[in-house]
mmCIF file of the C-alpha atoms, coordinates in Angstrom:
data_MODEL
# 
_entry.id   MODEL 
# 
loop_
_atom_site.group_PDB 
_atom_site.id 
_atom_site.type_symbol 
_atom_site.label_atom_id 
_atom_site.label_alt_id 
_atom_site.label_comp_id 
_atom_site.label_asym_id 
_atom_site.label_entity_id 
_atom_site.label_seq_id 
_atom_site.pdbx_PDB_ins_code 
_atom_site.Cartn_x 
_atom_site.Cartn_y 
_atom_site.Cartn_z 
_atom_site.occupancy 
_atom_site.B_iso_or_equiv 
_atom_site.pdbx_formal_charge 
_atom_site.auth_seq_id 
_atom_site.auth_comp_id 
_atom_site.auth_asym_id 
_atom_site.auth_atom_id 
_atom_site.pdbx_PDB_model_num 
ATOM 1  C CA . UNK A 1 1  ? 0.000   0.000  0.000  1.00 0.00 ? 1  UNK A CA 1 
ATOM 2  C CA . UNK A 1 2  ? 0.874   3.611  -0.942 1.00 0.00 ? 2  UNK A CA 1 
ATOM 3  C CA . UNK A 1 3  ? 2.321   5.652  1.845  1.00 0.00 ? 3  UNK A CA 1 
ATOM 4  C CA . UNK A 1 4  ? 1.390   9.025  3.167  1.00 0.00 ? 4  UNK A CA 1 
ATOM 5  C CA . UNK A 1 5  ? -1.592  8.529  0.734  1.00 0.00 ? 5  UNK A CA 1 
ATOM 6  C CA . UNK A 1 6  ? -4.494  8.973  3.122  1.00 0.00 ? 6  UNK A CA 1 
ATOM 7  C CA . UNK A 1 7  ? -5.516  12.643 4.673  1.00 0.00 ? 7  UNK A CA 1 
ATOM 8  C CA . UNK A 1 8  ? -4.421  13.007 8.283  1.00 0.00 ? 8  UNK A CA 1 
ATOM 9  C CA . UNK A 1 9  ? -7.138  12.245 11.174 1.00 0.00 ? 9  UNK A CA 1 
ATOM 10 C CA . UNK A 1 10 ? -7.283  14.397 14.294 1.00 0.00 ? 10 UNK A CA 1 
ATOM 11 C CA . UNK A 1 11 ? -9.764  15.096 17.335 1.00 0.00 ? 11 UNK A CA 1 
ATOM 12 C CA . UNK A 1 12 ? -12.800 17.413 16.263 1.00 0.00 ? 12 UNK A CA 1 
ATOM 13 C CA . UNK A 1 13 ? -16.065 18.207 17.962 1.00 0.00 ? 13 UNK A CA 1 
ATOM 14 C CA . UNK A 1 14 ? -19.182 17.993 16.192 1.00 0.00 ? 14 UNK A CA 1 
ATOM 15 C CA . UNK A 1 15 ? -22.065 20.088 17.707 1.00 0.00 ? 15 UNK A CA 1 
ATOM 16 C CA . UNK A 1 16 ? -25.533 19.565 17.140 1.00 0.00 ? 16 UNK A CA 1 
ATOM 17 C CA . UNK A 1 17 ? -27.730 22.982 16.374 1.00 0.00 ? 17 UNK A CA 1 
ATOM 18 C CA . UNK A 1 18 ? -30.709 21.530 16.813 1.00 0.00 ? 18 UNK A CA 1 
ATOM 19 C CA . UNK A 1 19 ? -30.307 20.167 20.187 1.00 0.00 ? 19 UNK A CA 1 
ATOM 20 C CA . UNK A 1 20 ? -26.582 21.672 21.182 1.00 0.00 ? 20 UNK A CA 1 
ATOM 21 C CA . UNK A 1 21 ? -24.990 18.592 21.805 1.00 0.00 ? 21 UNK A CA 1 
ATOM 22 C CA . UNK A 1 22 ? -21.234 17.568 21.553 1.00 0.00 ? 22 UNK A CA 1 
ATOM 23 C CA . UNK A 1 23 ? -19.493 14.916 19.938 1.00 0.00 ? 23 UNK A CA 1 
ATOM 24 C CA . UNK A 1 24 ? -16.224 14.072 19.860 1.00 0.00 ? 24 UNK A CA 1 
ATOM 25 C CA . UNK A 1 25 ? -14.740 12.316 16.874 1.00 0.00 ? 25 UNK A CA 1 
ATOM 26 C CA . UNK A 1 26 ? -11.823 11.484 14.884 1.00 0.00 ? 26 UNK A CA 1 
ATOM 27 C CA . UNK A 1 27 ? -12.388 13.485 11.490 1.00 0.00 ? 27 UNK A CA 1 
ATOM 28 C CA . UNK A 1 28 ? -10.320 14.658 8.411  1.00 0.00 ? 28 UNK A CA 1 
ATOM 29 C CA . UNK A 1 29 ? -12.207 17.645 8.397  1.00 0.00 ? 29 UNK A CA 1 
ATOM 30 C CA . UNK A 1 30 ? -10.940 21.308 9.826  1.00 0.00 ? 30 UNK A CA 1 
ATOM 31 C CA . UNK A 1 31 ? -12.624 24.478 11.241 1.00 0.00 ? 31 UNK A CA 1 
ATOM 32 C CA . UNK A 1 32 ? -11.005 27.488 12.559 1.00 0.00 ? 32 UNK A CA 1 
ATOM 33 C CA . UNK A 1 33 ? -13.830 27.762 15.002 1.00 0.00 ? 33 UNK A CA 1 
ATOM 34 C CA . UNK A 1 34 ? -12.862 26.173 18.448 1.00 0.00 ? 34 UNK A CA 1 
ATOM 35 C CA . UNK A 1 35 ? -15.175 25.182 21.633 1.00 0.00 ? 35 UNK A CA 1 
ATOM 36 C CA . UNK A 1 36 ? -13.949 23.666 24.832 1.00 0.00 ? 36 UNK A CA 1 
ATOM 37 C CA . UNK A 1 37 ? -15.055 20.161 25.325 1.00 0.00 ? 37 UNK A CA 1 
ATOM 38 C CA . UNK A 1 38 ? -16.265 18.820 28.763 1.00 0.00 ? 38 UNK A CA 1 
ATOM 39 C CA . UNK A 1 39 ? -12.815 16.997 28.927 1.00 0.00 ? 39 UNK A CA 1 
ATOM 40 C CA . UNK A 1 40 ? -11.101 20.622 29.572 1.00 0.00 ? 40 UNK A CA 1 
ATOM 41 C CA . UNK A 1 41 ? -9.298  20.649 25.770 1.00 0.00 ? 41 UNK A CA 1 
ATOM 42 C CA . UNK A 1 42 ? -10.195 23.038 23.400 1.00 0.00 ? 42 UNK A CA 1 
ATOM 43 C CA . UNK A 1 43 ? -10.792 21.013 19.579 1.00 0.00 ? 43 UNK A CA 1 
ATOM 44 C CA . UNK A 1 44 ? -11.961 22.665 16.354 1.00 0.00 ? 44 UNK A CA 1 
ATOM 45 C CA . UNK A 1 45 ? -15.844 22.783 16.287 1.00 0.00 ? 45 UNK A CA 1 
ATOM 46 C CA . UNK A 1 46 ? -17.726 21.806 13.250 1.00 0.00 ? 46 UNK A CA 1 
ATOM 47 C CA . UNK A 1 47 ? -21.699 22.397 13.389 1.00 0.00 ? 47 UNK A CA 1 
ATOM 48 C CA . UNK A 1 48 ? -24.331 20.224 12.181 1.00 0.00 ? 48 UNK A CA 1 
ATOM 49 C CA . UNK A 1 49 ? -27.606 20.527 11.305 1.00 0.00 ? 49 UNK A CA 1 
ATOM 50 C CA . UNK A 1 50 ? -29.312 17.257 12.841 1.00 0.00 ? 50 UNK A CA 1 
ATOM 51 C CA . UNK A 1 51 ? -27.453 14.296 14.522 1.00 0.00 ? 51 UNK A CA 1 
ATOM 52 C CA . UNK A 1 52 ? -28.508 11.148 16.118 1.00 0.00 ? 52 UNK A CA 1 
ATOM 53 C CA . UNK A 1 53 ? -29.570 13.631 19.293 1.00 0.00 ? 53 UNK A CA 1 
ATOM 54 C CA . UNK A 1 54 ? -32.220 15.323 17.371 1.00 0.00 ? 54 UNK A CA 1 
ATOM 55 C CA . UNK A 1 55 ? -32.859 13.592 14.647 1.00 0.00 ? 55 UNK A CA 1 
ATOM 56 C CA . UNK A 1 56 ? -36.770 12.057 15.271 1.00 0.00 ? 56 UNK A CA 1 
ATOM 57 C CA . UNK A 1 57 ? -35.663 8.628  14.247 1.00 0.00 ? 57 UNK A CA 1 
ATOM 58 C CA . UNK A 1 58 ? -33.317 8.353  17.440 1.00 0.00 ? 58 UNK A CA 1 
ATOM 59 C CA . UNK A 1 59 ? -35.467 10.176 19.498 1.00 0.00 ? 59 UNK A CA 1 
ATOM 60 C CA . UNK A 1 60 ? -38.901 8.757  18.983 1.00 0.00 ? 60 UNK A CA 1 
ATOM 61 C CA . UNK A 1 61 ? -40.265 12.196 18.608 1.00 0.00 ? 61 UNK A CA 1 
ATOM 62 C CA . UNK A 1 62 ? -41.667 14.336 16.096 1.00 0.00 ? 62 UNK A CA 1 
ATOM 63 C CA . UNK A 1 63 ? -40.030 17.834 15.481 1.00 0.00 ? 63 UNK A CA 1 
ATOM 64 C CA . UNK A 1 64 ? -40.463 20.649 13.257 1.00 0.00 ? 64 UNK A CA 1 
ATOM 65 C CA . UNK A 1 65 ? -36.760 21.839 12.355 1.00 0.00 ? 65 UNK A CA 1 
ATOM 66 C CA . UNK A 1 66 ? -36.883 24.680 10.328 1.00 0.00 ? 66 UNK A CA 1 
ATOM 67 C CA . UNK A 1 67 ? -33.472 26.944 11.401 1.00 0.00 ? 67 UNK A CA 1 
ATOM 68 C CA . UNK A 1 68 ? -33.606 28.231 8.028  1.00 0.00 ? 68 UNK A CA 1 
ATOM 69 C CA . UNK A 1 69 ? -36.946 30.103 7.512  1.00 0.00 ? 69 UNK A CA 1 
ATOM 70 C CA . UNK A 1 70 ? -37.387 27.351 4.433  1.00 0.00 ? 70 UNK A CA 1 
ATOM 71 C CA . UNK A 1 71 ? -41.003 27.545 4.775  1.00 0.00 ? 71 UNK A CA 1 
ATOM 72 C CA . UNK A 1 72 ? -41.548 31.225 4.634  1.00 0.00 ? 72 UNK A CA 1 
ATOM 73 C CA . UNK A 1 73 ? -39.754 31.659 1.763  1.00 0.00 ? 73 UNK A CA 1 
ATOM 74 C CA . UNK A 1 74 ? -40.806 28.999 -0.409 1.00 0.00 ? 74 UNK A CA 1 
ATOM 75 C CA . UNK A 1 75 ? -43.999 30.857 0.206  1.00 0.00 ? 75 UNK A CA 1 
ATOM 76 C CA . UNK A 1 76 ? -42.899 34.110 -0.488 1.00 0.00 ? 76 UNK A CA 1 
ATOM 77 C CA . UNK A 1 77 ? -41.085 32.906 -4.085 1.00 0.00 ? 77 UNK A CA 1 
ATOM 78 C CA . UNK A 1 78 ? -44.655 31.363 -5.062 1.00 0.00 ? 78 UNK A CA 1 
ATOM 79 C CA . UNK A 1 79 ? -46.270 34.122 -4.050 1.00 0.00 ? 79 UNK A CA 1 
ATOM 80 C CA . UNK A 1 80 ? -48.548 31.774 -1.364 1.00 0.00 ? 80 UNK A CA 1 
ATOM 81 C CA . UNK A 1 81 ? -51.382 33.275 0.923  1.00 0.00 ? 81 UNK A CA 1 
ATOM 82 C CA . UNK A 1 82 ? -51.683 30.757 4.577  1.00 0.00 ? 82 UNK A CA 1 
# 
C-alpha cells in the first residue's frame, strides 16, 4: 500500500444545532472555530444541522426543524397566501 496517501485524522467536535450537543470524533475535516469540550481541551468545532440527538428517528419524537426560515420563503417565491 501507498504511503502518506491517506488525509491526516485528528480530534474534532461535532455540535448539534438543533439540540446543542457535543461529539467528539476522529475526522479529516478542519474548522477554525474552536469550543472547549467537557474533557477541559479546546478542539476545532464543526456544526451540524441534525445528529442522532435530534434527529426524530433516534429520538422517537416528532419535530419541526426549520433553522432556516425554508417555509416562509418557499412561500414568499410562489407568491402563497396561509
Amino acid at each position: 500500500m501507498k504511503q502518506d496517501i491517506h488525509p491526516k485524522t485528528k480530534m474534532v467536535v461535532f455540535r448539534d444545532t438543533a439540540s446543542g450537543t457535543l461529539f467528539l470524533s476522529r475526522s479529516t475535516t478542519d474548522s477554525k472555530q474552536t469550543v472547549k469540550y467537557e474533557d477541559g481541551n479546546e478542539y476545532p468545532v464543526v456544526d451540524v444541522e441534525i445528529s442522532s440527538a435530534s434527529h426524530p428517528f433516534f429520538t422517537g419524537k416528532q419535530t419541526l426543524v426549520d433553522t432556516a426560515g425554508r417555509v416562509e420563503r418557499f412561500k414568499r417565491k410562489y407568491n402563497i397566501k396561509n
